[in-house]
C-alpha positions in Angstrom: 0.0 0.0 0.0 1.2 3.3 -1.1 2.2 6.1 1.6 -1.7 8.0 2.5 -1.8 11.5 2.7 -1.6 13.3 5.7 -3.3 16.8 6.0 -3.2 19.1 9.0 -4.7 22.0 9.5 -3.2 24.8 11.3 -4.5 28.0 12.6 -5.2 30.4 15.9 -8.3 29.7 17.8 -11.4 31.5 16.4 -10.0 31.5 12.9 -12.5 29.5 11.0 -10.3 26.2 11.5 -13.9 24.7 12.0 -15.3 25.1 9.3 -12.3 24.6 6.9 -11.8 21.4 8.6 -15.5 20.2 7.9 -14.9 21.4 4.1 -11.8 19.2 3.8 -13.3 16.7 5.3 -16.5 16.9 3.0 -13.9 17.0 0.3 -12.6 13.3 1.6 -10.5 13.8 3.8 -10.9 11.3 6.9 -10.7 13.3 10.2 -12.3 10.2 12.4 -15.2 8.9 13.4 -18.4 10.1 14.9 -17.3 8.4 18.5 -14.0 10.2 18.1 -14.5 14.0 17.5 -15.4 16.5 20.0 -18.7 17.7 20.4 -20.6 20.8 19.5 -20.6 22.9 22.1 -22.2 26.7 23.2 -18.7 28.1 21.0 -19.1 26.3 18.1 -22.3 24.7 17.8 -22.1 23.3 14.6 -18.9 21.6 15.7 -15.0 21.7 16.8 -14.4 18.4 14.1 -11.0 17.9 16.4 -10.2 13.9 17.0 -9.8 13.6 20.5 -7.1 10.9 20.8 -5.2 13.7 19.1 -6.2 16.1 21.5 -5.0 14.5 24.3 -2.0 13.6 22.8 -1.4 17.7 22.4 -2.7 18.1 25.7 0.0 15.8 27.5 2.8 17.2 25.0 2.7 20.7 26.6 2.2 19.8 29.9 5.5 17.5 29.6 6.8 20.9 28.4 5.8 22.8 31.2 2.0 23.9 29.9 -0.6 22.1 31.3 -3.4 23.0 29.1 -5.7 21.2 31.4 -4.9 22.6 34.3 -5.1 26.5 33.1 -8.1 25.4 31.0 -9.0 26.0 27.5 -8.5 29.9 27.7 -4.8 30.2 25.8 -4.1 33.2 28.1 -0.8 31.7 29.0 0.9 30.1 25.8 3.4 28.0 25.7 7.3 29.0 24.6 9.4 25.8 23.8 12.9 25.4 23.4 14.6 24.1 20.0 14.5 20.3 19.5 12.3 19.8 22.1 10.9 16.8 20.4 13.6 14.8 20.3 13.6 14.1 24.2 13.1 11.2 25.9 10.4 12.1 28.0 8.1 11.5 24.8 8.7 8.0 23.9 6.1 6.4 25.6 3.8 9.1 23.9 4.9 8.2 20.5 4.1 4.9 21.3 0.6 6.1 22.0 0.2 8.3 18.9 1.3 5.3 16.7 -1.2 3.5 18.4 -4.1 5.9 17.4 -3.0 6.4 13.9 -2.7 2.8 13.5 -6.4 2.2 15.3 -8.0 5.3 13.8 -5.9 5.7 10.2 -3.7 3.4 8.8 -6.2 1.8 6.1 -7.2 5.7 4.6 -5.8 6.6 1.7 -6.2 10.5 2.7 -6.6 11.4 6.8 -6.0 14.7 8.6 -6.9 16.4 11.7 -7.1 20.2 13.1 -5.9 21.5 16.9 -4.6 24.7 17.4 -2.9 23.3 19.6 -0.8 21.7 16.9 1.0 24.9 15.8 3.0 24.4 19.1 3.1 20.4 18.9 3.7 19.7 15.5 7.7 19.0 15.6 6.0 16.0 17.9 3.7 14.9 15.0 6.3 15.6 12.3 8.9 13.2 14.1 6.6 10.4 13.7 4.6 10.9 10.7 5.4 10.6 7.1 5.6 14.0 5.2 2.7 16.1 5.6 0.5 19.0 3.7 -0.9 22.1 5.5 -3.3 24.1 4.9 -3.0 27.1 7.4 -5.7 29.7 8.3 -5.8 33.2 8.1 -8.7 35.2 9.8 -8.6 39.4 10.4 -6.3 39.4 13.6 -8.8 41.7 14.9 -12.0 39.6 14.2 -9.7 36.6 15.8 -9.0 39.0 19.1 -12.4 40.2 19.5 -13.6 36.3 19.2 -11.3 35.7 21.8 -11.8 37.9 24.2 -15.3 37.4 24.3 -15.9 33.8 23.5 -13.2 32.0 24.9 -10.0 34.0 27.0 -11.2 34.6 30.3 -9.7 37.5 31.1 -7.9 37.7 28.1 -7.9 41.4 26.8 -8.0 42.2 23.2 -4.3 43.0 22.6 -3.3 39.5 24.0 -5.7 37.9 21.6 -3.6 39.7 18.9 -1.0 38.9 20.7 -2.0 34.9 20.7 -2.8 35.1 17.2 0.5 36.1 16.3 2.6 33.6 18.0 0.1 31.1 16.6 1.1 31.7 13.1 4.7 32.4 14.3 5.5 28.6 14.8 2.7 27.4 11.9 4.5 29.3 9.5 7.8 28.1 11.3 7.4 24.4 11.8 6.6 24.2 7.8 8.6 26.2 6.1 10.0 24.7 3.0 7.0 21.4 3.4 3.8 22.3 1.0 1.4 23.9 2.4 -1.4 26.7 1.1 -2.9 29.2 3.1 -6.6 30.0 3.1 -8.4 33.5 3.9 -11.3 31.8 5.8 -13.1 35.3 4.9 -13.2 33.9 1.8 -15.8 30.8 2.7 -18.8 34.1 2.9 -17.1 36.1 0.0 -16.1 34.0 -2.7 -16.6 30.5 -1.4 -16.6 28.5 -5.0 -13.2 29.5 -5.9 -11.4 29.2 -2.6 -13.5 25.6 -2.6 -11.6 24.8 -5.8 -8.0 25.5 -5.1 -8.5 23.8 -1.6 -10.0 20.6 -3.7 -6.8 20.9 -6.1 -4.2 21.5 -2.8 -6.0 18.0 -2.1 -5.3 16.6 -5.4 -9.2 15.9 -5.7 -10.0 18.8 -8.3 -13.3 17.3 -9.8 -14.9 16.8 -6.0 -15.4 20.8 -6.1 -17.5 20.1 -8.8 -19.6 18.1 -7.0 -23.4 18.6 -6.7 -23.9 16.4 -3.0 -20.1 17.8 -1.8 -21.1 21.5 -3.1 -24.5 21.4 -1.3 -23.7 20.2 2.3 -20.5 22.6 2.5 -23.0 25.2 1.4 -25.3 24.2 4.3 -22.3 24.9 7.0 -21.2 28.2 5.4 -22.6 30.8 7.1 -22.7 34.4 7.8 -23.8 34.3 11.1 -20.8 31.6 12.3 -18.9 34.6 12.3 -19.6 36.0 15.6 -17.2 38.8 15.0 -16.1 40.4 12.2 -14.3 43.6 11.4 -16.7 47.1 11.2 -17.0 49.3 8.9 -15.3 51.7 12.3 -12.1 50.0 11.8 -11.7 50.3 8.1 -12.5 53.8 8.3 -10.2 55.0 11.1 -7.2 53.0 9.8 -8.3 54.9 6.4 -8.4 58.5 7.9 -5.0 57.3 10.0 -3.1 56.7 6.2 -4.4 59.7 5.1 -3.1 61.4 8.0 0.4 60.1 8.4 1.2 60.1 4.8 0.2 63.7 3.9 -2.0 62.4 1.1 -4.5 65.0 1.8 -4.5 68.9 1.7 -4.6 69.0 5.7 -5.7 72.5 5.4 -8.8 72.5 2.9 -10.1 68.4 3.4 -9.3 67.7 7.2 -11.9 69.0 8.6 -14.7 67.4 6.1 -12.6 63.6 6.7 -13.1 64.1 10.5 -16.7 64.8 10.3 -17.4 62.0 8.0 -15.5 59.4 10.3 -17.4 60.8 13.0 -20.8 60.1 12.0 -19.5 56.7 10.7 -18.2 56.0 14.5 -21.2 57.5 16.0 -23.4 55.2 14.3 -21.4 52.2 14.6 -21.0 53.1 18.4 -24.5 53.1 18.7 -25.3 50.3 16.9 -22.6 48.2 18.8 -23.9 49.4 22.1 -27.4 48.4 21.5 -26.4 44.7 20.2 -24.3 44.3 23.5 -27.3 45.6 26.1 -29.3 43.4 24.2 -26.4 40.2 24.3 -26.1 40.6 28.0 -30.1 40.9 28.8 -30.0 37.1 27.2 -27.5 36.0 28.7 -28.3 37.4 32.2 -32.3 35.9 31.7 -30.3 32.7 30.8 -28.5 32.7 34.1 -30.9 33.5 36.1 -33.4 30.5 34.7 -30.7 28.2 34.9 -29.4 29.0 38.3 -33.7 28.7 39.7 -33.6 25.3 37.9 -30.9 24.0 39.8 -31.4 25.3 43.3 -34.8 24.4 43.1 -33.4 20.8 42.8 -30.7 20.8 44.5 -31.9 22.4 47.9 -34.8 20.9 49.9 -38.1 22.4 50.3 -38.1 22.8 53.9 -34.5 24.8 53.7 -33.4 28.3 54.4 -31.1 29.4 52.4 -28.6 31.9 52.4 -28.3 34.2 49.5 -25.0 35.7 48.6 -25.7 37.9 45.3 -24.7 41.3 46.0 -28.9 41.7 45.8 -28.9 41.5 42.1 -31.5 38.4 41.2 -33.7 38.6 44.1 -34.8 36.0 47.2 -37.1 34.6 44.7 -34.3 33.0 42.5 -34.8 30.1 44.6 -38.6 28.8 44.0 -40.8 28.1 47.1 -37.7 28.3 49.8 -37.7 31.4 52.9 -34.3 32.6 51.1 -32.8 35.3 53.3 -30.4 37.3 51.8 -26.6 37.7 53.1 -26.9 40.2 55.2 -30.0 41.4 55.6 -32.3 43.1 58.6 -35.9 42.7 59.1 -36.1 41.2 55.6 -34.5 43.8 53.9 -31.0 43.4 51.8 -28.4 45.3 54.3 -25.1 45.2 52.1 -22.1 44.3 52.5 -20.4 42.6 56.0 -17.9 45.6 57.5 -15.3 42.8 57.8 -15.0 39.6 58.8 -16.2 38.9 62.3 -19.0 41.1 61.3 -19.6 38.1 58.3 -18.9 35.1 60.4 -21.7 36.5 63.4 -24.4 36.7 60.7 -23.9 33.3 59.6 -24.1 32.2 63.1 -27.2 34.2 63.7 -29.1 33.3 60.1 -27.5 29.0 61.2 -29.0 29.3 64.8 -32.5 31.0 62.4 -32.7 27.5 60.4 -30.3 28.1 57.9 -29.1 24.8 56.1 -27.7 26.2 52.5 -25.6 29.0 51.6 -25.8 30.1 47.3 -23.4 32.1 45.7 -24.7 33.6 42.3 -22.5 33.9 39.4 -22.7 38.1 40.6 -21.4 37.0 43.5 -19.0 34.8 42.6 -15.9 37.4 43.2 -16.7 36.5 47.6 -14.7 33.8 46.8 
């Protein structure tokens, strides 16, 4: 049996490696079965399409390395910096052993497989070392679209210039670990702008050209493309200031006569956009604050009996009612009434004696609260 062709897909988080990977896997490439990709969760609900025998593998890589991906969570605030040659270390031997084992298990009778992690883009020298030559395809996505993703979808705490920040160092070691292999890269802006032809040169990367022809193929990647996937995208705003900033800094306008009229027009450009943004995020966090609050009554009500007092800690934002059918008493309160906050800490501990001693048997924290901790 010939050598089969190995595909991996590289990119930042949040950079459409999603839906690529679903596309070159429509296309025929194998990425695993049902039982071993990850699921569709609240980030990507139309899929992650990551193999998760792969995953772990990456996983266990960068904790050997000092990383523990686990541990820190899937938030990328902290990404890893490995030395030269790393891969060639002992410590990984009986992990090869285990990545052989999954390739041989999940791949070894397809003619074409592949997978996508982003964790790969610090890993790969691990897959590379054990693996016949490979083809990448890696992602680009608007670094600003990518940070905005980030910061509000996955970073905790991750602020917007260390989501350009992550997407950087991302491509940094893609565009490292494969220099001189083959490898194309692919605007994923492309997939809602001019889908057909990006769809064809990906199919000829693959060396399946006549698949992009394909009525079934065309119509299910047609079904997964879509404009509202992408959760962020660059504004109008941005185009325009960067615009006005050229202008600006390379003296291509009579600063005398025109600045005056280019201010005005990227001000009512900004206002509206401002306003428009505003509006979409009030209404964002109304849903997702009505979403919290039904989900946090669903499981007190079944978690706490109905002959228990509990004590609410939630800053007095969702109300003793949050907790269906119980005497709540709010933390601290008098007479009934929400009191604020304890002066310090014996002040704290007394009126958890005093609400115990009153029948007390639960104490809640709320997400708004969740900072007591």
């Amino acid at each position: 049996m010939t050598s089969p062709k190995i595909i991996c897909i590289l990119s930042p988080p949040r950079s459409g490696s999603s839906l690529t990977t679903r596309i070159i896997n429509l296309l025929g490439v194998h990425i695993g079965t049902s039982q071993d990709i990850d699921k569709p969760n609240k980030h990507n609900q139309k899929g992650f399409w990551e193999h998760k025998g792969i995953q772990d593998i990456n996983n266990e890589v960068m904790s050997r390395l000092g990383y523990n991906c686990l541990h820190h969570g899937a938030d990328w605030t902290e990404p890893p910096i490995f030395p030269d040659n790393w891969e060639t270390g002992l410590q990984f031997s009986d992990l090869k052993e285990r990545a052989n084992n999954i390739i041989h298990q999940d791949f070894s009778d397809k003619a074409i497989w592949g997978w996508k992690d982003p964790r790969t883009c610090f890993t790969l020298p691990f897959w590379q070392s054990i693996l016949p030559p490979i083809d990448y395809v890696i992602l680009i996505r608007n670094p600003v679209d990518v940070a905005h993703s980030l910061e509000r979808f996955i970073c905790v705490g991750c602020s917007f210039e260390r989501g350009l920040y992550l997407w950087s160092l991302h491509l940094r070691y893609a565009f490292k670990y494969t220099t001189g292999k083959r490898r194309i890269l692919v605007n994923v802006e492309d997939w809602t702008k001019d889908w057909e032809g990006e769809l064809s040169r990906l199919a000829c990367f693959l060396e399946k050209p006549t698949l992009a022809n394909d009525a079934n193929i065309r119509s299910d990647i047609y079904k997964h493309i879509d404009n509202g996937l992408w959760h962020n995208t660059s504004s109008h705003a941005i185009s325009t200031v960067n615009n006005m900033y050229e202008q600006l800094i390379s003296q291509s306008v009579d600063l005398e006569s025109q600045a005056t009229s280019i201010f005005s027009d990227t001000f009512d450009i900004l206002t509206s956009e401002a306003q428009s943004s505003d509006a979409n995020k009030a209404l964002r966090d109304k849903s997702q604050w009505e979403k919290q609050l039904t989900q946090a009554i669903n499981e007190l009500s079944k978690l706490i009996p109905e002959d228990s007092n509990p004590i609410l800690i939630d800053d007095n934002l969702t109300g003793i009612d949050i907790i269906n059918g119980r005497d709540v008493k709010q933390f601290m309160e008098r007479d009934g009434e929400y009191y604020g906050c304890p002066s310090d800490d014996d002040e704290a501990i007394k009126e958890l004696e005093r609400l115990h001693v009153a029948g007390a048997k639960h104490l809640v924290f709320t997400w708004s609260a969740f900072w007591w901790l």
